[in-house]
C-alpha positions as CSV (number, residue, x, y, z in Angstrom):
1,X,77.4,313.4,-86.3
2,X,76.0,310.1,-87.0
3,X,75.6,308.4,-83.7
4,X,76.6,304.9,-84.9
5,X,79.7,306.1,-85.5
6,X,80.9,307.3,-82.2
7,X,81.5,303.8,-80.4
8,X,85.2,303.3,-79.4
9,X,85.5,299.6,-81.3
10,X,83.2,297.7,-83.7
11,X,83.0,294.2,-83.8
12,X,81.6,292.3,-87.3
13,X,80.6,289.0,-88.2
14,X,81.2,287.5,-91.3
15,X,78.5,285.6,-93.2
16,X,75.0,287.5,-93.3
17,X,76.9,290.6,-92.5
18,X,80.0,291.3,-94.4
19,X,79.6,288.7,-97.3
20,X,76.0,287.9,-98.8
21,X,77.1,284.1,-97.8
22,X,74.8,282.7,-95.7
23,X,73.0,280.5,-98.7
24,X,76.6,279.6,-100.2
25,X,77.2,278.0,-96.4
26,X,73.8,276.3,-96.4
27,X,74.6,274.6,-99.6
28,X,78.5,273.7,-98.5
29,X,76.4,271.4,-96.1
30,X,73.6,270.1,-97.9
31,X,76.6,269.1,-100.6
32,X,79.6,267.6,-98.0
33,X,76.0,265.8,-97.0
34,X,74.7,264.7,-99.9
35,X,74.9,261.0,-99.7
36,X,73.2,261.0,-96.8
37,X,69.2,260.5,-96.7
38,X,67.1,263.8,-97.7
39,X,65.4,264.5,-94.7
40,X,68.3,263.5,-92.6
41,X,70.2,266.6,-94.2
42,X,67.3,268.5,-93.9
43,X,67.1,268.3,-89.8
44,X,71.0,269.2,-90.2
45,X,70.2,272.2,-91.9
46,X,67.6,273.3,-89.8
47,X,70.0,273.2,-87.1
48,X,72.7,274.9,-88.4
49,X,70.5,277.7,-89.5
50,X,69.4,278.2,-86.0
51,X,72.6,278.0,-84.3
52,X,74.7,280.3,-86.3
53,X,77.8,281.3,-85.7
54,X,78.8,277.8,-84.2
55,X,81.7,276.0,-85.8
56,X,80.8,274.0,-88.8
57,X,83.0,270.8,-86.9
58,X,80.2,271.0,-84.2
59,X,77.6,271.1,-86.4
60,X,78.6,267.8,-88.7
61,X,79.6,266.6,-85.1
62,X,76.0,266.8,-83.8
63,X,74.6,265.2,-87.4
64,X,77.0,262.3,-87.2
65,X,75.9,261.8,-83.0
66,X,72.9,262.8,-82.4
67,X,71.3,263.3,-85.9
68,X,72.5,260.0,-87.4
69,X,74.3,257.8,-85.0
70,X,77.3,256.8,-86.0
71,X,79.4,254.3,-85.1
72,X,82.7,255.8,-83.2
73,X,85.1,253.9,-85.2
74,X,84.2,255.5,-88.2
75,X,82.7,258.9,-86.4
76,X,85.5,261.1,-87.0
77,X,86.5,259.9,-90.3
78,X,82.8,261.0,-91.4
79,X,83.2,264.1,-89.4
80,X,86.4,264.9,-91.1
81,X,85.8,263.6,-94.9
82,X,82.2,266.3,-94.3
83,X,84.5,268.8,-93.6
84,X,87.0,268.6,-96.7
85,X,83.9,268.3,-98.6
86,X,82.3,271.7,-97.2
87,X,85.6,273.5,-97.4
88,X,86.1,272.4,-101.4
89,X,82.5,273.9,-101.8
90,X,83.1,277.0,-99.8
91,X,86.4,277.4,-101.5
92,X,84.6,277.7,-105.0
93,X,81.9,279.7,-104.4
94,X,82.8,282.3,-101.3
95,X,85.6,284.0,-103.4
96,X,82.2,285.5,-105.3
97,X,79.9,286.1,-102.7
98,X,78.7,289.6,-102.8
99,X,79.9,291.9,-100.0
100,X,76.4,293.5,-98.5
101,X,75.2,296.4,-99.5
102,X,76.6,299.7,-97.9
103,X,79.3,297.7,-96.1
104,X,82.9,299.5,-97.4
105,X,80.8,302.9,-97.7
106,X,80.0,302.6,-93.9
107,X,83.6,301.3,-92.7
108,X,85.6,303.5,-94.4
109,X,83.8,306.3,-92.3
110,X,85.0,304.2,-89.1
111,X,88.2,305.6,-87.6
112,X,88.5,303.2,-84.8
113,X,89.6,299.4,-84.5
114,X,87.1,297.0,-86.2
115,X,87.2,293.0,-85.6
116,X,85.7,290.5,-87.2
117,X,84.5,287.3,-85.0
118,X,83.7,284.7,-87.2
119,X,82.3,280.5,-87.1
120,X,83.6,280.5,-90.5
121,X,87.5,279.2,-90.6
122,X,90.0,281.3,-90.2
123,X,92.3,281.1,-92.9
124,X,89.4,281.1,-95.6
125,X,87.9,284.4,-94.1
126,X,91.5,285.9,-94.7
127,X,91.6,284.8,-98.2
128,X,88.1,285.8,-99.6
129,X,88.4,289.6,-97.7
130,X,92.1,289.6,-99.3
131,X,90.9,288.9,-102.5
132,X,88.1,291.3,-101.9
133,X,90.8,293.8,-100.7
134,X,88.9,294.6,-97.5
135,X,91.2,292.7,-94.8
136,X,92.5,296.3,-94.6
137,X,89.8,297.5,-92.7
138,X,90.0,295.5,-89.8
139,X,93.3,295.2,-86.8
140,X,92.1,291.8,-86.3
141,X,90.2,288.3,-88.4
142,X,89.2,285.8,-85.7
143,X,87.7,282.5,-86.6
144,X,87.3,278.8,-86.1
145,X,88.9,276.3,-85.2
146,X,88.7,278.8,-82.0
147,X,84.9,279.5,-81.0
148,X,83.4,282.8,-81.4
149,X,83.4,282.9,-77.6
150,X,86.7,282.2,-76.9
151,X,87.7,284.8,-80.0
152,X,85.6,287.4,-77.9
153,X,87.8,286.8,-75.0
154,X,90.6,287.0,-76.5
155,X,90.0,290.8,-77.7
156,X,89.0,290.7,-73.8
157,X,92.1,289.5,-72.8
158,X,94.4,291.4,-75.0
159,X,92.6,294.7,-73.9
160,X,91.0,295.2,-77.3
161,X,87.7,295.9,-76.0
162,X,87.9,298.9,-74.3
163,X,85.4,301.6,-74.4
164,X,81.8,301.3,-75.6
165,X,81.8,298.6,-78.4
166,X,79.2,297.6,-81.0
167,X,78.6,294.2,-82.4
168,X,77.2,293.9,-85.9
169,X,75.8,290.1,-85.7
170,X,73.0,288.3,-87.9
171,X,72.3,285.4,-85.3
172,X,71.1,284.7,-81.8
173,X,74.9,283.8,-80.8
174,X,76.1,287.1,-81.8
175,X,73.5,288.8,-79.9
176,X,74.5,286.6,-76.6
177,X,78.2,287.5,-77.2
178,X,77.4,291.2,-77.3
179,X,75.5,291.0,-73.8
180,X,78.0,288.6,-72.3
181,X,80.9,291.3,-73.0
182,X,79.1,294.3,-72.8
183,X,78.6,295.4,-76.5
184,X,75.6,297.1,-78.1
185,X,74.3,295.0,-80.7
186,X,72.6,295.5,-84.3
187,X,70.7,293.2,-86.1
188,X,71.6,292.8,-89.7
189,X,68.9,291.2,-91.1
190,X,68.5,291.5,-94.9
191,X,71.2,288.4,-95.4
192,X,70.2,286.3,-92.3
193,X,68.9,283.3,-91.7
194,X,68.2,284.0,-87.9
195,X,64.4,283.1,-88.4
196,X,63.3,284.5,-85.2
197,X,65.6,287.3,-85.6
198,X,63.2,290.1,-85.8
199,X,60.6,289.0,-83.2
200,X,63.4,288.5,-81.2
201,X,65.0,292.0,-81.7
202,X,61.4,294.0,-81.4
203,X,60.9,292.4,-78.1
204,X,64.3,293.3,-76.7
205,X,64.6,296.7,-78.3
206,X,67.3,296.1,-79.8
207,X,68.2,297.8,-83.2
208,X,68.1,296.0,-86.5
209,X,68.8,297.3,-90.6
210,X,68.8,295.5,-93.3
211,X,72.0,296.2,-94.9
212,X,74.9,298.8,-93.9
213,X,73.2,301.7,-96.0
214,X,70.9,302.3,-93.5
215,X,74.3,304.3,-91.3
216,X,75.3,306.4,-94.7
217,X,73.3,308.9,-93.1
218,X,73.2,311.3,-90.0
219,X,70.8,310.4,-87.2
């Protein structure tokens, strides 16, 4: 029987994982962005790609703080006419991101509970995997505005994690949620944009594929 296969709950990520979407998010903030000066944007990409998985209101939060000061009277109107423009984006091109490779082969061999712990919001993670007709596969969708943490201990809370669970993540956050509630973790790293990722993984022995095909088969 194929090994990966046999854990007791599975726990997915969304972007880099289950949608080929990491790019489609990059662009959402280069374009909610885009009237901002070039290499200004470019620091705020380079921070979001190596923090994913943190809430895309953090991460225009940190640009309009730390990145470009801002004055707090107008702060959180910035903050909040970014976000609009990132969701408008995301909500015309995420309904035709690819699902990656060997994904709905893999989880329709699952037979346990599988939960997806997002950064990406909520609502619009329900929609595209509706539309996609794979919400079916999973007992619960958990994303922002609530942290990925605070999703995990949720499942935690609500006894949802109970057995030996695996985490499918892409980024270093996913990894430090798996070892923070005791998950096994695999790196998928054909769609990521972890750049470290792989150094990172070889060093701590920890398993990475680059798509879901990889588990078609018995090991």
């Amino acid at each position: 029987m194929n090994k990966i296969l046999t854990y007791d709950f599975y726990v997915f990520d969304c972007d880099g994982v289950i949608l080929d979407s990491n790019r489609i998010k990059t662009n959402a903030f280069k374009y909610a962005l885009r009237a901002e000066e070039p290499e200004l944007i470019e620091k705020l990409v380079n921070y979001h790609m190596a923090n994913g998985g943190i809430t895309r209101h953090k991460k225009f939060a940190h640009f309009y703080t730390t990145i470009r000061s801002t004055d707090d009277e107008t702060k959180s109107e910035k903050i909040e006419q970014a976000l609009l423009d990132f969701a408008s984006y995301c909500e015309r091109e995420l309904f035709e991101a690819d699902i990656v490779d060997g994904f709905e082969a893999f989880i329709k061999e699952i037979n346990k509970p599988c939960f997806v712990v997002t950064g990406g919001k909520e609502d619009e993670v329900k929609a595209i995997f509706k539309h996609k007709n794979i919400d079916k596969y999973f007992e619960l969708i958990l994303g922002n505005p609530v942290s990925k943490r605070d999703n995990m201990q949720r499942l935690k809370d609500s006894s949802k994690l109970n057995g030996k669970g695996l985490f499918f993540g892409d980024a270093w956050l996913d990894y430090k949620l798996s070892d923070e509630f005791g998950l096994d973790f695999i790196f998928i790293q054909g769609y990521s944009e972890w750049k470290d990722g792989e150094a990172f993984c070889k060093q701590n022995n920890l398993k990475i594929a680059d798509d879901f095909s990889t588990f078609l088969v018995d090991d």
